[in-house]
TORBA-293448 format. One line per field, with one value per residue (C-alpha): x, z, y. Coordinates in steps of 0.05 Angstrom, whole numbers. Example, Ala and Ser with C-alpha at 12.3 -4.5 7.8 and 13.67 -1.06 7.14 Angstrom:
residues 2
x = [246; 273]
z = [156; 143]
y = [-90; -21]
This chain:
residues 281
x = [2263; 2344; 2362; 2422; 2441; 2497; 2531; 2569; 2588; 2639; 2662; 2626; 2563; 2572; 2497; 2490; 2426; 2398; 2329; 2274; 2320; 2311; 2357; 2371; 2413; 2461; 2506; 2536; 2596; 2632; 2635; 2575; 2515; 2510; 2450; 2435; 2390; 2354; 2275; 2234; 2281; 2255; 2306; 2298; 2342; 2404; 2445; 2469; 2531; 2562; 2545; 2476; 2464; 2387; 2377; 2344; 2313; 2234; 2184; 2220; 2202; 2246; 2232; 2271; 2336; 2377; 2404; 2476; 2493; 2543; 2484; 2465; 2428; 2412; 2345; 2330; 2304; 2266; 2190; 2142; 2174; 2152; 2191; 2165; 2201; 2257; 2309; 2337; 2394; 2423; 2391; 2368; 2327; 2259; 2279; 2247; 2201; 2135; 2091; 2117; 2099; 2122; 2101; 2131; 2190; 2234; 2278; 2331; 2357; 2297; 2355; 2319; 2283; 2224; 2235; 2197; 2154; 2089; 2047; 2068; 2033; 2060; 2034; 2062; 2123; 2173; 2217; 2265; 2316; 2332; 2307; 2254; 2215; 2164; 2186; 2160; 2121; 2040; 1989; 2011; 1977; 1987; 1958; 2007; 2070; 2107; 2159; 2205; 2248; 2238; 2204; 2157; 2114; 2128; 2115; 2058; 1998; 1945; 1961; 1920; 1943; 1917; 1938; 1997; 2043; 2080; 2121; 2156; 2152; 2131; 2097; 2052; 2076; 2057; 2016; 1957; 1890; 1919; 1868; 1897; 1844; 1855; 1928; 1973; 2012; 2057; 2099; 2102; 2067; 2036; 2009; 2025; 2011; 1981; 1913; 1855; 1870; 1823; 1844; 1794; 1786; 1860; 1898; 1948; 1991; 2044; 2046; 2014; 1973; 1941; 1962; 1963; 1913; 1863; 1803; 1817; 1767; 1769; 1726; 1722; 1785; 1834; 1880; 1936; 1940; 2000; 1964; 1952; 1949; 1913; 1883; 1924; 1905; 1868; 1808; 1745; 1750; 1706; 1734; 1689; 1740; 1737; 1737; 1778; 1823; 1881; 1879; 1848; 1885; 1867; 1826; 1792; 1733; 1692; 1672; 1708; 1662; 1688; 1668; 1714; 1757; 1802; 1813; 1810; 1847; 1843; 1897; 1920; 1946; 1879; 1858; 1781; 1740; 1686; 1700; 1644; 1676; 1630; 1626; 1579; 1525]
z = [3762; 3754; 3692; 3652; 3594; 3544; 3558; 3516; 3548; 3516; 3549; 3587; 3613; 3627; 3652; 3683; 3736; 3728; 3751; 3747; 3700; 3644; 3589; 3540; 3485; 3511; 3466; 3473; 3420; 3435; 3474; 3494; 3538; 3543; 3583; 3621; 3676; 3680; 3702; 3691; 3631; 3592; 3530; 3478; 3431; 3427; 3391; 3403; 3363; 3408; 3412; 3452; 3488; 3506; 3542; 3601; 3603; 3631; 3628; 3576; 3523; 3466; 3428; 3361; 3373; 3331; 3330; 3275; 3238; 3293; 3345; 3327; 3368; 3396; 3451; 3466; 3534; 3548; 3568; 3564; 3514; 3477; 3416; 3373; 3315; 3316; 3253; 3257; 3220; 3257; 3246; 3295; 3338; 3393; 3412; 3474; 3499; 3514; 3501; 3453; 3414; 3362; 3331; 3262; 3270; 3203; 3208; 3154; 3160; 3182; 3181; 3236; 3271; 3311; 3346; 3393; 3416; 3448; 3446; 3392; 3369; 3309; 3280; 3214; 3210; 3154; 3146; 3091; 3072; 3109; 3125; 3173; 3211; 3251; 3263; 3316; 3351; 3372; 3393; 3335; 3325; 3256; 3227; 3171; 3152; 3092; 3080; 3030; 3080; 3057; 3092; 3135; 3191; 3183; 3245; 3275; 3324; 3329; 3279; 3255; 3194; 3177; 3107; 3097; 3032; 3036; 2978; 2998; 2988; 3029; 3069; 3124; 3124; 3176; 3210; 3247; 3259; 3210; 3195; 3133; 3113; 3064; 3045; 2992; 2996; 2938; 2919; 2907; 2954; 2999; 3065; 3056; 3106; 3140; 3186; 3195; 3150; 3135; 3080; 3072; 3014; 2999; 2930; 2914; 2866; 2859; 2835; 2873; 2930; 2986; 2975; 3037; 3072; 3126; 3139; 3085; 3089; 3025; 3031; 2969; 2950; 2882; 2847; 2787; 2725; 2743; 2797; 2774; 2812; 2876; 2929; 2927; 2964; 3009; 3052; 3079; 3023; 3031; 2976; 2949; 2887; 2857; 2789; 2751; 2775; 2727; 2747; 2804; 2815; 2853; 2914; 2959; 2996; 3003; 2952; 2914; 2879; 2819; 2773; 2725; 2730; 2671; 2689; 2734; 2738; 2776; 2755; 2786; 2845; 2860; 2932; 2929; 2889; 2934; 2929; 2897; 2843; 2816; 2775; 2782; 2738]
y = [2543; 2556; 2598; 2572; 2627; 2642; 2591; 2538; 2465; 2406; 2340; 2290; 2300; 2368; 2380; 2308; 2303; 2368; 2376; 2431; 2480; 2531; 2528; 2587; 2601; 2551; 2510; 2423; 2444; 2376; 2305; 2258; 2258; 2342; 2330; 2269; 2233; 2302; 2331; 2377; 2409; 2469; 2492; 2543; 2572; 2534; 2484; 2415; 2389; 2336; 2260; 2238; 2297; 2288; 2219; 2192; 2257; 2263; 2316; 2376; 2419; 2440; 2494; 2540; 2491; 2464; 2399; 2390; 2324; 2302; 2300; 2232; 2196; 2252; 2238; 2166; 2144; 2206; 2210; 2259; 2313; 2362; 2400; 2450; 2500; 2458; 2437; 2368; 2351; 2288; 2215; 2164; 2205; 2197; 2122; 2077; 2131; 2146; 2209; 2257; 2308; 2343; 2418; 2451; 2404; 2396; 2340; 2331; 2265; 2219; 2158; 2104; 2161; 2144; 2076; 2043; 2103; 2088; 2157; 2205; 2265; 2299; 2372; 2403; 2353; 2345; 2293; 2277; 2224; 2165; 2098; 2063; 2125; 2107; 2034; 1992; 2049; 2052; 2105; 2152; 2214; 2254; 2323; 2349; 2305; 2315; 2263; 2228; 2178; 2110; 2053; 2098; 2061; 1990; 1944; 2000; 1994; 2049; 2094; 2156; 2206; 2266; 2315; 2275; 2268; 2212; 2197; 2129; 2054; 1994; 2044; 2023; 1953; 1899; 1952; 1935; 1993; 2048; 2100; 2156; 2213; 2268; 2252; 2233; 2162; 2153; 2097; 2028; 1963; 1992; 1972; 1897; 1841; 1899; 1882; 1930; 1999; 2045; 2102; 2156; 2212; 2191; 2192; 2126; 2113; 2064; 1993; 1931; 1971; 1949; 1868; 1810; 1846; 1824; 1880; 1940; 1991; 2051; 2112; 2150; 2138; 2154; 2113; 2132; 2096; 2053; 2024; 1950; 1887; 1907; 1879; 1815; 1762; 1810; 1790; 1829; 1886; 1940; 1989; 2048; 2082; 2146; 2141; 2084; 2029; 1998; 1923; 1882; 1822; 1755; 1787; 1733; 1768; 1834; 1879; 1925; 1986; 2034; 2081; 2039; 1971; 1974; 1896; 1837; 1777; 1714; 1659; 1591; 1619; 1651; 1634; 1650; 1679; 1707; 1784; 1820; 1868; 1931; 1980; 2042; 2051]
């Protein structure tokens, strides 16, 4: 494998088409498309500054880089990556690709970041600020995300979280087979219109969880105080709670099991009234 070292590149596509090549402590300082239409790419310790400097790039690992604000847009069109001990501080990244994976990765500016990937694995992640992560990608694989961006993993397929805090709202929305174990998911509406979600030994807080639902599955589950209405509208509950629950509001079928319901309500706009509603004796 070619060496490239110490060396810093500007312009236009300065390393355009290279193929089986190890990259270290290099530098893109200015221009677009640093590194381009390239295989077989291995690249540690160095920084990226320009525009786009990571597309149309297959089979690479990244690892201790460091990717500035004015790297937006920084690695679209790339398959089979891997990037570990990295800092991210550009938005829109990891768009249109396919089998990535990502390792004590801190990414600073989580704007639109995550788009359209089919097969992504994600270890010790951190992401913070911005809108939409996760949108419109399947086959996701999570152990250990912290994050505050807004909007996380709306429009998902195939999703499967681990030790997460996610402090966020409309989170998981429009999602279909979501499984969430041992994590934190704070904020308001969650998982709506969502179809087949499972959320295990979790804690929730928020207003109006877990409403428009088809298929909602709760393992010993927690909620906060301020969680009233739940369950909207939601069919085939099957919820087993962890102490109390503020306010159940208007669920149509399943069965919903407590320690304590503070209170239910079914109004007009009621659609069934089949779910079976419990509490522990």
């Amino acid at each position: 494998m070619e060496l490239i070292k110490d060396k810093k590149f500007g312009g236009e596509r300065p390393l355009f088409g290279i193929k089986n090549v190890s990259l270290e402590n290099i530098e893109i300082v200015d221009g677009e498309s640093g590194i381009k239409c390239c295989e077989h790419i291995n690249c540690d310790n160095s920084r990226f500054y320009g525009k786009y400097p990571w597309w149309h790039v297959d089979h690479s690992v990244i690892t201790n880089c460091y990717f500035a604000p004015a790297s937006r847009s920084a690695i679209w069109y790339s398959n089979d990556m891997v990037m570990r001990d990295s800092v991210i501080d550009g938005p829109k990244f990891f768009r249109e690709m396919k089998g990535l994976e990502l390792e004590n990765v801190k990414i600073n500016d989580a704007d639109e970041t995550f788009w359209k990937v089919d097969e992504l694995k994600l270890k010790n992640v951190e992401l913070h600020d911005g809108t939409y992560p996760f949108m419109f990608s399947k086959n996701i694989y999570v152990d250990g995300l912290v994050s505050d961006a807004k909007y996380v993993f709306q429009y998902c397929q195939n999703v499967e979280v681990h030790n997460a805090k996610i402090t966020t709202k409309d989170s998981f929305w429009e999602c279909d087979n979501v499984a969430v174990y041992d994590s934190e998911l704070n904020g308001e509406y969650l998982a709506w219109h969502s179809t087949n979600i499972k959320l295990v030994r979790c804690h929730i807080s928020g207003e109006q969880p877990l409403c428009y639902m088809d298929h909602v599955t709760l393992i010993d589950c927690t909620f906060d105080a301020e969680c009233d209405r739940a369950f909207e509208d939601c069919t085939n509950i099957d919820a087993s709670i962890k102490g109390a629950i503020t306010n159940i509001k208007n669920p149509i079928s399943g069965k919903i099991v407590a320690d304590k319901v503070g209170s239910i309500t079914y109004d007009e706009f009621a659609k069934g009234h089949d779910c079976v509603i419990e509490e522990r004796a």
